[in-house]
C-alpha positions in Angstrom: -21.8 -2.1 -55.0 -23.4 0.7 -52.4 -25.6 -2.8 -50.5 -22.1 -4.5 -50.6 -20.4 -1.6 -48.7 -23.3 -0.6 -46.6 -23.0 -4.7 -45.4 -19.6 -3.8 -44.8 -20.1 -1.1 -42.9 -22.7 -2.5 -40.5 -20.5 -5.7 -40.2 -17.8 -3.6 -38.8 -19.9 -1.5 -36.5 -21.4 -4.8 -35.2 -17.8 -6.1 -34.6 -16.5 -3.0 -33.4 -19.6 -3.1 -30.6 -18.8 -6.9 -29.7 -15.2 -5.5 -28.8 -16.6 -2.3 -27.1 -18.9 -4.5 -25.1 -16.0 -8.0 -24.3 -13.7 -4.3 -23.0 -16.6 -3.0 -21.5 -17.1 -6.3 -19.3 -13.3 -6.3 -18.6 -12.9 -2.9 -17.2 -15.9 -4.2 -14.7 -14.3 -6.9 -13.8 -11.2 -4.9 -12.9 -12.7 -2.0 -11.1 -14.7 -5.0 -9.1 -11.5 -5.9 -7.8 -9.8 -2.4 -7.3 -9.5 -1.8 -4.1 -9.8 -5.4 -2.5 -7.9 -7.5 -0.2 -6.6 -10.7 -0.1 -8.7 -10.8 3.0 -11.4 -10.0 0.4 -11.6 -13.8 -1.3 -13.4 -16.5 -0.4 -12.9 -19.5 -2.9 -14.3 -23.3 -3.2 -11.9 -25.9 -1.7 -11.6 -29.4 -3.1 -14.0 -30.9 -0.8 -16.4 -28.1 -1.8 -16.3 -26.2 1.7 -14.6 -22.5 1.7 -11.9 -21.1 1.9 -12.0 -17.8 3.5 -8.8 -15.6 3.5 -9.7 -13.4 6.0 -9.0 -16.3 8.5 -5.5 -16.0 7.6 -5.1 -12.6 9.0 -2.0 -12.7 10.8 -0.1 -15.2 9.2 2.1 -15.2 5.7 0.1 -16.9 3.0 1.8 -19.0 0.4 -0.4 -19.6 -3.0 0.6 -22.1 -5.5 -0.8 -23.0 -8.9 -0.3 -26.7 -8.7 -0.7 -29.3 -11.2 -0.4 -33.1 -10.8 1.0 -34.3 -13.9 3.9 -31.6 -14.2 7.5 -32.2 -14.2 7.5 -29.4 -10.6 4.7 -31.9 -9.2 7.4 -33.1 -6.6 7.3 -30.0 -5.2 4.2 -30.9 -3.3 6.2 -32.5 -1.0 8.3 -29.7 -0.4 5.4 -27.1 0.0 4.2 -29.7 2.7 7.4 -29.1 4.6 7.3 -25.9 4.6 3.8 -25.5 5.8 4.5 -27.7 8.7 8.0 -26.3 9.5 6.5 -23.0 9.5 2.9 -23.4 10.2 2.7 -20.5 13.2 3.0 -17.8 10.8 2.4 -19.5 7.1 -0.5 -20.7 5.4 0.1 -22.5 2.0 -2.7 -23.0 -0.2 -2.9 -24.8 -3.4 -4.8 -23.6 -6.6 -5.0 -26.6 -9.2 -5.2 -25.1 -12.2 -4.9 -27.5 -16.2 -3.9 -24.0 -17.9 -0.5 -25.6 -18.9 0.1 -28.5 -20.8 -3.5 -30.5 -19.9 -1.3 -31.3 -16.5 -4.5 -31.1 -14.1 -7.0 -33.0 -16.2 -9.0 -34.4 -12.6 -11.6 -33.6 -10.7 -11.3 -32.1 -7.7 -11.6 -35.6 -6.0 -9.2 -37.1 -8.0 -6.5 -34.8 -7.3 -7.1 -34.6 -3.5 -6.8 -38.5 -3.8 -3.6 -37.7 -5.6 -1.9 -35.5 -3.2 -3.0 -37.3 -0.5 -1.4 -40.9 -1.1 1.4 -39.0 -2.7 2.6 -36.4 -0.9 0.6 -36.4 2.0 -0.7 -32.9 1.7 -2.7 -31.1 4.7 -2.4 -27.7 3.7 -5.4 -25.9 2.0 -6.2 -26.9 -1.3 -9.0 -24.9 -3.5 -10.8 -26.3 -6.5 -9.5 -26.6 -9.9 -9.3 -23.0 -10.6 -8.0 -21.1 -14.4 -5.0 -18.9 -13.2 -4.7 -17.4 -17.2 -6.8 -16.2 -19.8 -10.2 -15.0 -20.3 -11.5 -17.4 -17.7 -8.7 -16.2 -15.0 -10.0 -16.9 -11.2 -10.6 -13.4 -9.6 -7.9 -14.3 -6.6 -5.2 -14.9 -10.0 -6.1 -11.9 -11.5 -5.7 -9.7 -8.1 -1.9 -12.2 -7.6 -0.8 -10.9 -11.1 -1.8 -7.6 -12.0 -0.1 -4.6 -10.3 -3.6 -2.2 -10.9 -4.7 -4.6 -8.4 -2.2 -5.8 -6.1 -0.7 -2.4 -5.9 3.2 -4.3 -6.0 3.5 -6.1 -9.3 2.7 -7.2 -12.2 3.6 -11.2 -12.8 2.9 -13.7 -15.6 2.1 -17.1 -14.8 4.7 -18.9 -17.1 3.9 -22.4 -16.0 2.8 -24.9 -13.0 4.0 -23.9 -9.7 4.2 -20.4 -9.8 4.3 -18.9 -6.3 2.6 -15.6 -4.6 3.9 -14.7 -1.4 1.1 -12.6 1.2 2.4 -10.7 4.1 0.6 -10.5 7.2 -1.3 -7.7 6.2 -2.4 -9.7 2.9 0.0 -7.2 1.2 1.7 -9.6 -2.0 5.4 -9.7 -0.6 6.5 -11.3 -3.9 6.2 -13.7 -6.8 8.3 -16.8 -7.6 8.6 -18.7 -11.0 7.9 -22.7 -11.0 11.6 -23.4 -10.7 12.1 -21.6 -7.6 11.5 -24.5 -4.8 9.1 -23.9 -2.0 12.4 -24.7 0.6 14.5 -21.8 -1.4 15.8 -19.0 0.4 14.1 -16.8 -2.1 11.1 -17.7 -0.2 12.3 -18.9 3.2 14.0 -15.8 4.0 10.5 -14.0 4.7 9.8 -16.8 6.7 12.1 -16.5 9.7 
């Protein structure tokens, strides 16, 4: 009975350090990101170049979770418009992401294909990115958490969520998937 609880005990002190070390390797991660920009990222784009935010000093920067299998896919088109309508002072730039529903399952050259022939898409588009859980892109978990971004804290519900950047790369504001990229909600920062 005494080598049964003794197991016990060291099984629990060995799962109790696997949790001390996975929180450990979180608060890290976090205090890696304290104190940065969104001038700060650089991320892969679908053609494997860069894409460095701190070009888009200046300018508004729209950033999408995008997905091309997803009942808000049309909204591709209406990002487009937007970009070129207000192209002076906005950037847009899509982040694939298959977090919800299996909606992205491409490769990055498959979906460039995609919004190309479909929708036409020049704006930016990064790599197939995770924008939720433990494998959350850096640049998503800067968008979302209000330790970070210093404005808010936002969950990403589904495809086509929306962060708004201010010129400064200050986050303006967040918009759920059902707010449309032409909506007032977002245009009004525009003009």
């Amino acid at each position: 009975m005494k080598k049964i609880f003794l197991l016990l005990l060291s099984f629990m002190a060995f799962l109790q350090s696997c949790f001390n070390q996975k929180s450990e390797i979180s608060k890290a991660k976090t205090n890696e990101l304290m104190g940065k920009t969104i001038y700060d990222f650089k991320v892969e784009s679908l053609d494997g170049k860069e894409i460095n935010f701190a070009d888009f000093k200046g300018k508004k920067i729209l950033i999408v979770n995008t997905a091309s299998e997803c009942g808000f896919t049309p909204q591709y088109a209406d990002l487009e418009k937007v970009y070129e309508q207000y192209k002076d002072k906005l950037v847009v730039i899509g982040f694939p992401a298959n977090n919800f529903g299996g909606q992205e399952p491409g490769t990055n050259t498959e979906i460039g294909a995609f919004c190309q022939k479909n929708y036409g898409v020049t704006f930016p588009m990064a790599a197939k990115v995770s924008v939720k859980g433990d494998d959350t892109a850096p640049i998503f978990k800067f968008l979302t958490e209000k330790e970070l971004n210093g404005v808010k804290n936002t969950s990403i519900l589904w495809n086509f969520t929306k962060f708004l950047v201010d010129e400064n790369g200050k986050l303006i504001d967040s918009f759920v998937s059902t707010t449309n990229p032409t909506d007032q909600a977002i245009t009004k920062y525009l003009k």
